[in-house]
VOBA-1610 file (N, C-alpha, C; in pm, whole numbers, padded with zeros to 5 digits, always signed):
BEGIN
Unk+00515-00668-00915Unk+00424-00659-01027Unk+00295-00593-00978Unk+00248-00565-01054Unk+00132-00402-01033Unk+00026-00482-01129Unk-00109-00535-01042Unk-00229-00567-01107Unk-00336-00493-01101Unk-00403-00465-01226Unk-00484-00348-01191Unk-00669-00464-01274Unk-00747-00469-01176Unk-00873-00490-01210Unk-00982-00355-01279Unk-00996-00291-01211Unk-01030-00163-01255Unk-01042-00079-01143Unk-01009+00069-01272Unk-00972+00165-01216Unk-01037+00228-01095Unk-01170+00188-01032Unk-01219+00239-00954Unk-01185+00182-00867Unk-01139+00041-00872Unk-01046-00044-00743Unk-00948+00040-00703Unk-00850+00081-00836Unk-00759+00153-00810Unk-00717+00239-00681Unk-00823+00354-00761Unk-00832+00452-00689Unk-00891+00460-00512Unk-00943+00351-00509Unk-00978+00270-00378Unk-00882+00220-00291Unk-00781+00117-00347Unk-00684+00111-00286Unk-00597+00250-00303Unk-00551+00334-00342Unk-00466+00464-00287Unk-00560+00535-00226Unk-00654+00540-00195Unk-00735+00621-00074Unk-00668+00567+00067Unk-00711+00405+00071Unk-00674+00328+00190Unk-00539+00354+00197Unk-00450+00357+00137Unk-00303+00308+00147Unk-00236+00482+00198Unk-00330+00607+00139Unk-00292+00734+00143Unk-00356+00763+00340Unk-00450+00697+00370Unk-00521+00702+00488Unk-00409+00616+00625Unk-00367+00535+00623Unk-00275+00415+00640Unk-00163+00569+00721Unk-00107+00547+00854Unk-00010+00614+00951Unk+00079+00629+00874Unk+00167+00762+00890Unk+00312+00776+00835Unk+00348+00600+00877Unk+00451+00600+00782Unk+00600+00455+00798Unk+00692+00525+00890Unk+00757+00457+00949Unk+00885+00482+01024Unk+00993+00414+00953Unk+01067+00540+00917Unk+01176+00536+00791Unk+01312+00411+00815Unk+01322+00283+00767Unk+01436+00208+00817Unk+01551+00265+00846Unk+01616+00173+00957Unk+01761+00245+00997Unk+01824+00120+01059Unk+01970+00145+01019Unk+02089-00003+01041Unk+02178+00093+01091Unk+02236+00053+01232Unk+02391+00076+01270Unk+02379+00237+01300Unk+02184+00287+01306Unk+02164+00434+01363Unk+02141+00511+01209Unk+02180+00457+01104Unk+02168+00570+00965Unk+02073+00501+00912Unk+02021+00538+00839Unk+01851+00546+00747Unk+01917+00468+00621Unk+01824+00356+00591Unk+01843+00275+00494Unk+01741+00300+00382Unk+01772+00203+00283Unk+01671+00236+00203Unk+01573+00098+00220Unk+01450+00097+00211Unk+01389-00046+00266Unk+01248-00029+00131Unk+01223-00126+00068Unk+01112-00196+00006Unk+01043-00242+00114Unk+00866-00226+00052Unk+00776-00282+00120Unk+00688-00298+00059Unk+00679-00440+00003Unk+00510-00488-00087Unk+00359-00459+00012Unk+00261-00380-00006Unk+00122-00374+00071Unk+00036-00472-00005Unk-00020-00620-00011Unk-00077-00638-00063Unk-00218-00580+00017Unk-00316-00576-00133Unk-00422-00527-00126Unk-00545-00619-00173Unk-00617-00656-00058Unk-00741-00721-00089Unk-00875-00688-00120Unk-00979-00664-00181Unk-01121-00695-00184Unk-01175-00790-00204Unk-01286-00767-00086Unk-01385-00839-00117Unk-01510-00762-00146Unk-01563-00801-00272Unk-01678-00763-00338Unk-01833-00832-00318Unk-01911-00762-00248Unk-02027-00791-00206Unk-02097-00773-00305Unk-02215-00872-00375Unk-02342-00824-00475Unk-02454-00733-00376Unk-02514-00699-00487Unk-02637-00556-00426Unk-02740-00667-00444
//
């Protein structure tokens, strides 16, 4: 499930997540699987 607070969070988390090392693609028995992976994503929001 996909929660969205607002859109400037959004776009915040896919900066980080686009910045974040290639994945190393799963593999069983030597052949490439297909693999799910939840990133949860946290802020914490500081007042000015």
């Amino acid at each position: 499930m996909i929660r969205s607070k607002d859109p400037d969070l959004d776009k915040e988390a896919v900066r980080v997540v686009k910045a974040l090392p290639d994945f190393v693609p799963g593999k069983m028995n030597g052949h490439a699987v297909n693999v799910w992976y939840t990133l949860p994503v946290t802020f914490k929001l500081q007042g000015i």
